[in-house]
C-alpha positions as CSV (number, residue, x, y, z in Angstrom):
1,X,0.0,0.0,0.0
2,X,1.0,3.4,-0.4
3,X,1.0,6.5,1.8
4,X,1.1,10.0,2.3
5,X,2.5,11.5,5.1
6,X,0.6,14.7,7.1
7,X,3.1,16.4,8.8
8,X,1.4,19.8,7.9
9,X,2.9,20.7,4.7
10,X,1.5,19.8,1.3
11,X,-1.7,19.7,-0.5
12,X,-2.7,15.7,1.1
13,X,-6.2,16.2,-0.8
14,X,-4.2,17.1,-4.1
15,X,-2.8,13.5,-4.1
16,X,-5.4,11.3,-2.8
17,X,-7.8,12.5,-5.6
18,X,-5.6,11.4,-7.9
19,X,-4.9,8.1,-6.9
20,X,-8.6,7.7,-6.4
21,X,-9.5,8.8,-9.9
22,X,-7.4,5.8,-10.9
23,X,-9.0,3.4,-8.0
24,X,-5.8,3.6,-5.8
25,X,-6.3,3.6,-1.8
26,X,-3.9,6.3,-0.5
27,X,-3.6,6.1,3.1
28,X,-2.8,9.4,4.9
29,X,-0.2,9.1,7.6
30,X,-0.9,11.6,10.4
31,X,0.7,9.4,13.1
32,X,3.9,8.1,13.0
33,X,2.9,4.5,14.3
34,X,1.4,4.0,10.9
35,X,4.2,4.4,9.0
36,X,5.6,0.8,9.2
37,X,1.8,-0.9,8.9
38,X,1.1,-2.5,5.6
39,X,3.3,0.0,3.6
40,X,5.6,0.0,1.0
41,X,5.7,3.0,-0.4
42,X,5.6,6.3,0.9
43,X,5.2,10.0,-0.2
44,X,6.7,12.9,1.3
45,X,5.1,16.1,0.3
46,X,6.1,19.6,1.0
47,X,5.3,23.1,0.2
48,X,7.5,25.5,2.6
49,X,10.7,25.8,4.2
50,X,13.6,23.4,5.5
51,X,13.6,23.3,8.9
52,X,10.3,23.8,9.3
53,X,9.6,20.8,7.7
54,X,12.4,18.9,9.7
55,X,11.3,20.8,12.7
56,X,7.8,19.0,12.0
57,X,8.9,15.7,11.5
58,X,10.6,15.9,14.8
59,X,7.5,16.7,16.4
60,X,5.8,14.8,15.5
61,X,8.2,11.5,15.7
62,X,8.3,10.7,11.8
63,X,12.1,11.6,11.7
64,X,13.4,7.8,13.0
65,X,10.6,6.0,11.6
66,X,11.3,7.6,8.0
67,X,15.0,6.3,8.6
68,X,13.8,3.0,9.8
69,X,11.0,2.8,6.9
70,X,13.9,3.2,4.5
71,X,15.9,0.9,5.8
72,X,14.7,-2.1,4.3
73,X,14.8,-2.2,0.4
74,X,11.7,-3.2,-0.2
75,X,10.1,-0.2,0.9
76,X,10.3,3.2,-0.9
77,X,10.4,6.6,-0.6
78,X,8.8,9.7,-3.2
79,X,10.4,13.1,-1.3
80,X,8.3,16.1,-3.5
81,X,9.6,19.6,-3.7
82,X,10.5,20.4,0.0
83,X,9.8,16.6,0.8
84,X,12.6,16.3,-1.6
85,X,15.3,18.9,-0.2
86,X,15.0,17.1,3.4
87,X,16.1,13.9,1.9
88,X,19.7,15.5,1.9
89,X,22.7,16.3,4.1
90,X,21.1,20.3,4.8
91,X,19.9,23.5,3.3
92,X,21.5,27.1,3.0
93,X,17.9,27.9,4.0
94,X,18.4,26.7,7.4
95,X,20.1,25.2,10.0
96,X,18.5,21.5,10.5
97,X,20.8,18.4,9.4
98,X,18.0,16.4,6.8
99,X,17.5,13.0,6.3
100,X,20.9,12.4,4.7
101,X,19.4,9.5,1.9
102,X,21.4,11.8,-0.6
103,X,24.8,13.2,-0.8
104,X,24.9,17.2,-1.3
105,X,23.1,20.5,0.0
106,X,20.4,22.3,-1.5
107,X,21.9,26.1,-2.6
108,X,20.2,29.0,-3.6
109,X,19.9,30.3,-7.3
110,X,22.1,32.3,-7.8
111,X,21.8,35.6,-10.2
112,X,18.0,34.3,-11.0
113,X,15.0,35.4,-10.2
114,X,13.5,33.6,-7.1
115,X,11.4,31.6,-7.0
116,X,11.7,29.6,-9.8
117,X,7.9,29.4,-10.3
118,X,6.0,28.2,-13.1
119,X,6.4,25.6,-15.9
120,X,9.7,24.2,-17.4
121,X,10.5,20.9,-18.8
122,X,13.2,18.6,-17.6
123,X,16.1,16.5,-19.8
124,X,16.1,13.0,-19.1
125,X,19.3,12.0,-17.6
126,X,18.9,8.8,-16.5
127,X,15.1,7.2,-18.0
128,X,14.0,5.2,-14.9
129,X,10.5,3.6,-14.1
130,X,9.5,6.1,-12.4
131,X,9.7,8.5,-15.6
132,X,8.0,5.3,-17.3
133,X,5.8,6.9,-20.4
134,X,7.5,10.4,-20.6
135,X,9.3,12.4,-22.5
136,X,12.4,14.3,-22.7
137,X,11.2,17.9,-22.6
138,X,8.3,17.2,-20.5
139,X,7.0,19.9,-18.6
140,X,6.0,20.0,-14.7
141,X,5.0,22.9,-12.2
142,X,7.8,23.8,-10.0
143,X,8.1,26.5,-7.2
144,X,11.4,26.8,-5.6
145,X,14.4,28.8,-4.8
146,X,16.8,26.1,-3.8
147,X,18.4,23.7,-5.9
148,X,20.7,20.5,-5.0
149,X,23.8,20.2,-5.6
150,X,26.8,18.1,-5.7
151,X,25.7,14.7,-6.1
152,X,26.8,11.0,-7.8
153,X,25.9,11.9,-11.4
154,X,24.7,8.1,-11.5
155,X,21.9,9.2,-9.3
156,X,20.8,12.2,-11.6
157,X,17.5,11.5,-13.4
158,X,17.0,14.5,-14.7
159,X,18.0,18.2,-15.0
160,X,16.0,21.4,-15.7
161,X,17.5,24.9,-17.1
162,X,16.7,28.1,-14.9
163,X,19.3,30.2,-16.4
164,X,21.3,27.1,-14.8
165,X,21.3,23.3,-15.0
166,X,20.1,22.1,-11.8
167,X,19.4,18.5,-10.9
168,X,15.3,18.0,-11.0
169,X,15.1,14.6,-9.9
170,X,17.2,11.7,-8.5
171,X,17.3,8.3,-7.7
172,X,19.3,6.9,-4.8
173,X,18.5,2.7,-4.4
174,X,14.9,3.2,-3.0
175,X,15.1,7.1,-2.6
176,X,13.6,8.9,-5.0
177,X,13.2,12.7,-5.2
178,X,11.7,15.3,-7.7
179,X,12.0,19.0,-7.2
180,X,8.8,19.7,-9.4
181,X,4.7,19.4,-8.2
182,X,3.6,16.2,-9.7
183,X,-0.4,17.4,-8.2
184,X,0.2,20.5,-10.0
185,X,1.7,18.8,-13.3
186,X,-1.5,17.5,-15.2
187,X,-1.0,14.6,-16.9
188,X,2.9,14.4,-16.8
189,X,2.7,15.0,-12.7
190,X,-0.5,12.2,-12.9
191,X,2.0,9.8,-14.6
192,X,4.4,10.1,-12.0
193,X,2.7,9.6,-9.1
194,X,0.9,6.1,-10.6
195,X,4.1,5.2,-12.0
196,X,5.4,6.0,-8.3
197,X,2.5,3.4,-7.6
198,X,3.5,0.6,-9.7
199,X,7.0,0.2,-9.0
């Protein structure tokens, strides 16, 4: 089964209509004792700033049991825009160590407008499942103004131009994270998150 955790950032409603339009049970995760019941896959959305997202997790005791969830290889993980950013080492934006799945820090753009808000397509680095049925040039909603950096290029899957290359997505073993709005991304963001689904 897979679920979505409610930590207090994110449209949850967003997803879960999605999945249901498609017949998918998504099971919202608003206590951290449900994490490890009858799941194997997990979402983490996020629509604010670092530490207040790691701040949230704390507590609200999802920190360890995301680490502990992740642990076994079976299970995986789907980190969305901020719920992406705390799957690294840290953030120029704050202070707060993240879940350190990924190598790098998220940096801010530099000499560019921010936020990087709006549509833009991504270049397929790496084609995974996960980008199963798309494009190169695809586009997706994103709304950010820090980027990762300085990561395995192995674990690139793709990259987006905002006056710069940054890394849009990546793929570490059962870690996956994408920068963009998959709710927000029509059909393109719909294939994702079922693609997220099957995997």
């Amino acid at each position: 089964m897979i679920g979505i955790l409610d930590y207090g950032l994110g449209n949850i409603k967003a997803f879960q209509n999605i999945y249901r339009e498609h017949g998918i049970e998504l099971k919202i995760i608003s206590n951290y004792k449900d994490i490890s019941k009858n799941l194997n896959k997990l979402i983490l959305p996020g629509v604010g700033s670092f530490d207040k997202a790691i701040d949230l997790l704390k507590k609200n005791n999802f920190f360890y049991e995301i680490l502990n969830f992740a642990s076994n290889d079976n299970n995986k993980i789907l980190g969305i825009c901020v719920g992406m950013q705390i799957l690294s080492k840290g953030s120029d934006e704050g202070d707060s160590d993240g879940l350190n799945f990924i190598d790098g820090k998220f940096i801010k753009f530099e000499n560019s407008i921010c936020p990087h808000v709006g549509w833009n397509n991504i270049e397929l680095v790496n084609n995974i499942d996960l980008f199963k049925g798309l494009s190169d040039s695809s586009y997706f909603y994103f709304l950010h103004s820090y980027h990762l950096k300085n990561i395995d290029q192995k674990n690139i899957i793709t990259k987006t131009k905002y006056n710069e290359n940054f890394i849009s997505a990546f793929q570490k073993k059962n870690i996956y994270g994408i920068q963009f709005h998959p709710e927000k991304s029509h059909l393109n963001g719909k294939k994702i998150l079922l693609n997220f689904f099957n995997l």
